[in-house]
N, C-alpha and C positions, 0 to 999 in steps of 0.2 A: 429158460435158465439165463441169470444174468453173466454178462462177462465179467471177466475180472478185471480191476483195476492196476493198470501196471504205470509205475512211477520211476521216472530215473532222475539221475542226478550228473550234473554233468559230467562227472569224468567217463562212464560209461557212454555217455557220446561224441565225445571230442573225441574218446579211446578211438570208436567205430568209426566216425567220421575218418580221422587218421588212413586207417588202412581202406580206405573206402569200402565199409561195411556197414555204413548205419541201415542198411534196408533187412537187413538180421532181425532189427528187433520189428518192422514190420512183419517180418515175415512169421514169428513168431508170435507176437502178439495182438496185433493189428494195428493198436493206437497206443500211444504213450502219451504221460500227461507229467509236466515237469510245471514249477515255478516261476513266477515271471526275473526273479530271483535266480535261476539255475538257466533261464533262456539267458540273459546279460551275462554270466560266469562264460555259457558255452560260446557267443558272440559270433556264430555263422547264420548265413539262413537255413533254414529248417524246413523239411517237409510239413506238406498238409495233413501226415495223421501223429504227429506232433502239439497236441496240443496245450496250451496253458491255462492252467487251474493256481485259481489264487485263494482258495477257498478253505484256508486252515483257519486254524486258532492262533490267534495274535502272540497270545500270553504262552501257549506251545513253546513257537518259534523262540521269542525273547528267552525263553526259560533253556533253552540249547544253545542260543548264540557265543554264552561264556565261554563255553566248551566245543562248539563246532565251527566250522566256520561259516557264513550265512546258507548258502548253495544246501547245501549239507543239512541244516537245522530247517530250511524251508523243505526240503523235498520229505524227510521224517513227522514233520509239522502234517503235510498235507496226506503220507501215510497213514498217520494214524485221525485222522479225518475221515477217511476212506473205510468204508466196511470192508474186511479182506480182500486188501490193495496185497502186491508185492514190490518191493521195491528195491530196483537197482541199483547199489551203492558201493565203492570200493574202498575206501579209506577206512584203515580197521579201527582208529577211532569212532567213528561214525555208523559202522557194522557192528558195533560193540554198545554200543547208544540204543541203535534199535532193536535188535534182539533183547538186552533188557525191558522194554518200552513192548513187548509180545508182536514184535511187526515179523512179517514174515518176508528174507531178503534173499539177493543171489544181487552177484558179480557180473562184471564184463568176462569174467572165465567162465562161469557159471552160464552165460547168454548164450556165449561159445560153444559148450559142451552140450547143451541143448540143443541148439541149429545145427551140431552135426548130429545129434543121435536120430533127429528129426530129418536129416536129408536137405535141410537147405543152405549148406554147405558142405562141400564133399573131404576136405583138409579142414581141421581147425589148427593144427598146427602151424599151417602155415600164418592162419589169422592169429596165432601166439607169438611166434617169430616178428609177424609183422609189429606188431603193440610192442613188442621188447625193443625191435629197432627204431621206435617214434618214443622210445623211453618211460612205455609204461612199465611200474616195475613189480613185479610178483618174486617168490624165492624161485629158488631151484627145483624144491621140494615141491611147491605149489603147482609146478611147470609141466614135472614129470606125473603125479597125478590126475594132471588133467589131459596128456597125454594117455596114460592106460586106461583113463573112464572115456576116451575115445577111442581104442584098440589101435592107437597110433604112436605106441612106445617103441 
C-alpha cells in the first residue's frame, strides 16, 4: 500500500515551528513535502523528512497566483499533482480554493486534533494556546470546537 502524500504550506509550520512542535507532523505523517516556494515563505532550517517537491504544473500555479499568494498557489499546484495528496493549509481563502479544486485538506487545528486523538501529544490545548499567543489567529468558535473534539472543553 502506497503512502499518502501529505503537503503543507507554510503557515502550518512556522505555526509548529512557533510552539516548538514541528515533530507533530512527523510524528503523524512521517514525511512532508512543501515547495521550494513555501521552504523561502517559511525561511528556517528544516528537518530531513521535510522535503521539496517542485514538481507541479506551471500553468496550475500562475492560474492561482492572482488570487493566492504564491506559498499558497504552489503548495495547491503540487496538490493537486499528487494522486490523493492531503494538504495542510490555513488561510481560508486558500482552503476555499482547494476544496473547490476536489483536494482533500486539514489545518494546523486539524494537525492538532489528530496528534492528540492519536496520543502524540497529550494537551492540544495547550498547543492551541501556544499558536494564539505567537498570534496565530482562529475564532473563538473554532477554539472551543476543537477543544471538545479533544474532550478537553
Amino acid at each position: 500500500m502506497l503512502k499518502r502524500i501529505v503537503i503543507a504550506d507554510a503557515s502550518t509550520i512556522i505555526g509548529l515551528a512557533y510552539i516548538d512542535s514541528l515533530d507533530i507532523l512527523e510524528g503523524l505523517y512521517g514525511q512532508i513535502e512543501i515547495t521550494s516556494v513555501v521552504r523561502d515563505e517559511v525561511d528556517m532550517p528544516l528537518p530531513s523528512w521535510v522535503k521539496v517537491n517542485d514538481e507541479y504544473n506551471a500553468t496550475v500555479f500562475q492560474t492561482l497566483v492572482p488570487n493566492l499568494d504564491d506559498g499558497e498557489a504552489s503548495a495547491i499546484a503540487l496538490a493537486l499533482a499528487q494522486k490523493d495528496s492531503l494538504l495542510i493549509i490555513d488561510e481560508k481563502k486558500g482552503r476555499k480554493f482547494a476544496v473547490n479544486l476536489g483536494l482533500q485538506i486539514t489545518g494546523v487545528i486539524g494537525v492538532i486534533i489528530k496528534a492528540r486523538e492519536v496520543g502524540i501529544i497529550s494537551s492540544g490545548k495547550s498547543k492551541l494556546d501556544g499558536l494564539m499567543d505567537k498570534g496565530f489567529r482562529f475564532s473563538q468558535k473554532i477554539y472551543q470546537l476543537a477543544l471538545e473534539k479533544m474532550d478537553e472543553a
